[in-house]
N, C-alpha and C positions, 0 to 999 in steps of 0.2 A: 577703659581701653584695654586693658589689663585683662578683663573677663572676657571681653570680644575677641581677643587672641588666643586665648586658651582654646574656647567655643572653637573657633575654626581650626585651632590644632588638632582638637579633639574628633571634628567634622572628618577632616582629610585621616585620619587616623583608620575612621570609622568604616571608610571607604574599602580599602583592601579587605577589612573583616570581613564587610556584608560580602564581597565577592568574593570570598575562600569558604563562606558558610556555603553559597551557594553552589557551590563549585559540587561541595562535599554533598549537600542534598540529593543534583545531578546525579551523583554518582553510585549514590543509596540506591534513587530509581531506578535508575538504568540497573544496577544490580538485581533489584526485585525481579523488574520485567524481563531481564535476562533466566530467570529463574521461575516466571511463570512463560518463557517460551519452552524453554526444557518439558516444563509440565505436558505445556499442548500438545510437543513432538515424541514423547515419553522417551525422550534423551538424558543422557547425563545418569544422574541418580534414579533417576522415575521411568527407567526401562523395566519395562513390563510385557505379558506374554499379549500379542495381537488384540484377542478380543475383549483382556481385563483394557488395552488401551483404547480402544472403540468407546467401551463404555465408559469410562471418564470421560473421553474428550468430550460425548455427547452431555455430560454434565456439566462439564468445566466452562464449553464457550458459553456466550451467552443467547438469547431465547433470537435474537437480529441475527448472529453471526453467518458470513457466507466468506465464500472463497473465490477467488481466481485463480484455476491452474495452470499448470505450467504450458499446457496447450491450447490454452483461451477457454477452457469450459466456466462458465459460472456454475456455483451450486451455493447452495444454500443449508443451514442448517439442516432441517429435512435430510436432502439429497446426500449430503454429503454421510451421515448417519447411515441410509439406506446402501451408499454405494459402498462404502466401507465395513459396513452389516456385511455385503452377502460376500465380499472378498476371502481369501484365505493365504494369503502371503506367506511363503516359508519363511522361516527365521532367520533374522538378519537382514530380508529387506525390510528397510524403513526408513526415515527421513533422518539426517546427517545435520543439525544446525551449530550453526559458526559464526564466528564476527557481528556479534548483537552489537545494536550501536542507538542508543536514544535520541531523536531525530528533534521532536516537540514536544508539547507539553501544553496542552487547551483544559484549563480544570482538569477533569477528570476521565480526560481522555488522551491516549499518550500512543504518539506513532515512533516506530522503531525501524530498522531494516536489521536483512543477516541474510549470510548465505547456505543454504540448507543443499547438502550435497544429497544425494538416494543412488541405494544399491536395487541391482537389479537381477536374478536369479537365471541363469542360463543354463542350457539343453543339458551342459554337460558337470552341473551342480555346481559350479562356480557360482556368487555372487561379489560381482565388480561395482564399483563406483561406475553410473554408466551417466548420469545428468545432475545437473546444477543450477541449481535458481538462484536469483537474486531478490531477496523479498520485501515487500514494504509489509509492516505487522501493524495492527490497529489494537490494540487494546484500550478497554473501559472500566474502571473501578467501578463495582455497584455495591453496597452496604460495605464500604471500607475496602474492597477487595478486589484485586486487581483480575480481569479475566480474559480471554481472547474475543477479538470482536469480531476484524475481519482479516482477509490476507490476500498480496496479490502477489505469486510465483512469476518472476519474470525470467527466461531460462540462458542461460548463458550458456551452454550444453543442455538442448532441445531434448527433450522426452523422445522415442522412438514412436509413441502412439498417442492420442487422446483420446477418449469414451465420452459419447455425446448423450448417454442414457441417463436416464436423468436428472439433468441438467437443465440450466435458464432461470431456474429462482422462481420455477412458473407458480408454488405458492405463496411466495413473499407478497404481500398487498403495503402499496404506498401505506407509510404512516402518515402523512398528510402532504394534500391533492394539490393543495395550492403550493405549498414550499416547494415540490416538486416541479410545477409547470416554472416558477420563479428560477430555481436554477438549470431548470435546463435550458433557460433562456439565458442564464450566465453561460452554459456552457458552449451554445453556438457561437454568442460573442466572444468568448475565449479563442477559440480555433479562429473565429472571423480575425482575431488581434495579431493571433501567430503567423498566421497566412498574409497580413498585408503589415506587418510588421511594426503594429502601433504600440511601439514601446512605452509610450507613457501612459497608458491605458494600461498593458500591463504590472507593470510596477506599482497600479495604486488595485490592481483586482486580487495581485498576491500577498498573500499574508509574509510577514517580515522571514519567517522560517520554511514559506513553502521549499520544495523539493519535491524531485518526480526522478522515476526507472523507468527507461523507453527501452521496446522490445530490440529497439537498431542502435543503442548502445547500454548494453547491459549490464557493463560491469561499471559503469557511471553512475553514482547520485549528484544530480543536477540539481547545484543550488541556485536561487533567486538572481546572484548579480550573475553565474555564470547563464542564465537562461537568457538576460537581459542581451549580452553580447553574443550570444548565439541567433536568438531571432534576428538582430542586426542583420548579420549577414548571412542572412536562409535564401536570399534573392529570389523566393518562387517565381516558376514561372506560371502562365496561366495555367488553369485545372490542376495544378500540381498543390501539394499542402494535407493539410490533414483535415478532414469529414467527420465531425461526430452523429450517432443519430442512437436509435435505441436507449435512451436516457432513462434513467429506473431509477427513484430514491429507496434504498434499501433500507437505513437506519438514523433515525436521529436520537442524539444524546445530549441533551440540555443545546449548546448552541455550536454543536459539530453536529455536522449531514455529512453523512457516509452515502456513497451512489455508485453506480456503474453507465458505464455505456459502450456502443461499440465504438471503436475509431479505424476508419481509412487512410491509410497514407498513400497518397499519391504521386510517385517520383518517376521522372522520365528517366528510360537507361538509354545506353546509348547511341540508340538509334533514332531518340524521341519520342519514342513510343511509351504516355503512361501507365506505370505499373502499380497495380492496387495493391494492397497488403492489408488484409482488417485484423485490427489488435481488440480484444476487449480490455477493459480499464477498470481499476477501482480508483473512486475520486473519492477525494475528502475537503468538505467547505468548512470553515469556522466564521462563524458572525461576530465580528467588531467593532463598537461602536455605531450599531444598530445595523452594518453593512455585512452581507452574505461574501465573503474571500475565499478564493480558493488554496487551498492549505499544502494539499497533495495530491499526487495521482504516479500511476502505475500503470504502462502498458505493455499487456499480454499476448504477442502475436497468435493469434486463431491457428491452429491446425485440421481443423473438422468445420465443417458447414451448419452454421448455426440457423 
């Protein structure tokens, strides 16, 4: 009786530990990957002259990596390499990041957000803080080592322009055809859940840590129970709700699928009249228990005609 008491003393004891180890782990990571966002943005210590930062970053992400900008452009490794190749920025514009925060944690791939301020170069050689994103950040460890995967800029102080050159991912090719057709079939049902508000349906499609940045509140991360009591009371009316379509899987890393699509929001204003609004999106699924969940997403309001 004697040892059965201890045991469970020793149980309950054991309890805070593992969760103050883990806490401390948490906090490791989130350090590191605070520290390979620095890298990506050649912020912090790792400020460097333009095109020394070009050429790491094009080494640093990894061979999948794409982006969503702050004006809904997708691009892709490639493009983004190419469009920032032929740029020439004076010094001092360049991306501002802030408030890193470790969101998940799926093996060996770890979502984050932060909000990344940019300066912007004017007629009369000023450069001002002129916009602000709010970002969700995708990073993937590959031989040990942590690197940037993907990212989606959600702006909360809008860009004054976006560049449609190119853009689209148009050489990204599915990494596979069938996982693909499979989640974008989750993805219609997903909106179809939002839109007629089948809460329990969602609740078992989202992964326990999803969250998502929406272009029409951006300075929000929307966590899991808060989304549950939002859809509640969305009350769409007809045609109104959110449209996905242009569904692209971009990256898969062991059992996270990274994807894009476009999304429509459709909201009547005042007079009744619905009003379209197309956001592009980066999604993130994780497979659990043999089931495809979606983990995360981000959406980008469009400023250019894709």
């Amino acid at each position: 009786m004697t040892r059965v008491r201890v045991w469970i003393v020793a149980m309950l004891l054991a309890v805070p530990a593992l969760g103050a180890a883990q806490e401390v782990k948490q906090a490791s990571l989130e350090s590191t990957l605070w520290d390979v966002d620095q890298q990506w943005l050649c912020d912090g210590p790792y400020q460097k002259p333009y095109a020394e930062c070009v050429k790491f970053r094009s080494q640093y992400w990894v061979d999948g990596f794409f982006e969503v900008q702050s004006g809904g452009t997708l691009r892709n490794k490639e493009e983004m390499v190419g469009t920032q190749s032929a740029a020439n920025p004076v010094t001092g514009v360049r991306p501002f990041p802030a408030d890193f925060r470790l969101v998940a944690v799926y093996g060996d791939v770890a979502l984050g957000t932060d909000h990344t301020d940019f300066k912007t170069a004017r007629p009369d050689g000023s450069i001002p803080f002129t916009s602000d994103s709010h970002c969700l950040r995708v990073f993937v460890r590959q031989n040990g080592v942590w690197r940037p995967a993907a990212a989606a800029l959600v702006p909360v102080i809008p860009p004054t322009e976006a560049s449609a050159k190119m853009s689209g991912a148009k050489s990204t090719k599915s990494p596979d055809e069938k996982l693909e057709k499979d989640l974008s079939e989750i993805d219609q049902k997903w909106m179809d859940a939002v839109r007629t508000a089948k809460i329990d349906y969602l609740k078992q499609m989202y992964a326990d840590k999803w969250f998502e940045i929406l272009g029409w509140i951006p300075t929000v991360v929307l966590t899991k129970p808060a989304a549950m009591e939002r859809v509640a009371h969305l009350n769409y009316k007809p045609g109104e709700g959110l449209f996905a379509d242009q569904f692209k899987l971009m990256a898969v890393y062991g059992d996270v699928a990274l994807a894009t699509d476009r999304r429509i929001r459709k909201i009547a204003d005042a007079s009744g009249t619905i009003v379209s609004t197309p956001h592009r999106a980066l999604l993130v699924f994780v497979k659990e228990n043999g089931q495809w969940k979606v983990a995360a997403d981000a959406a980008v309001p469009t400023m250019v005609t894709e």
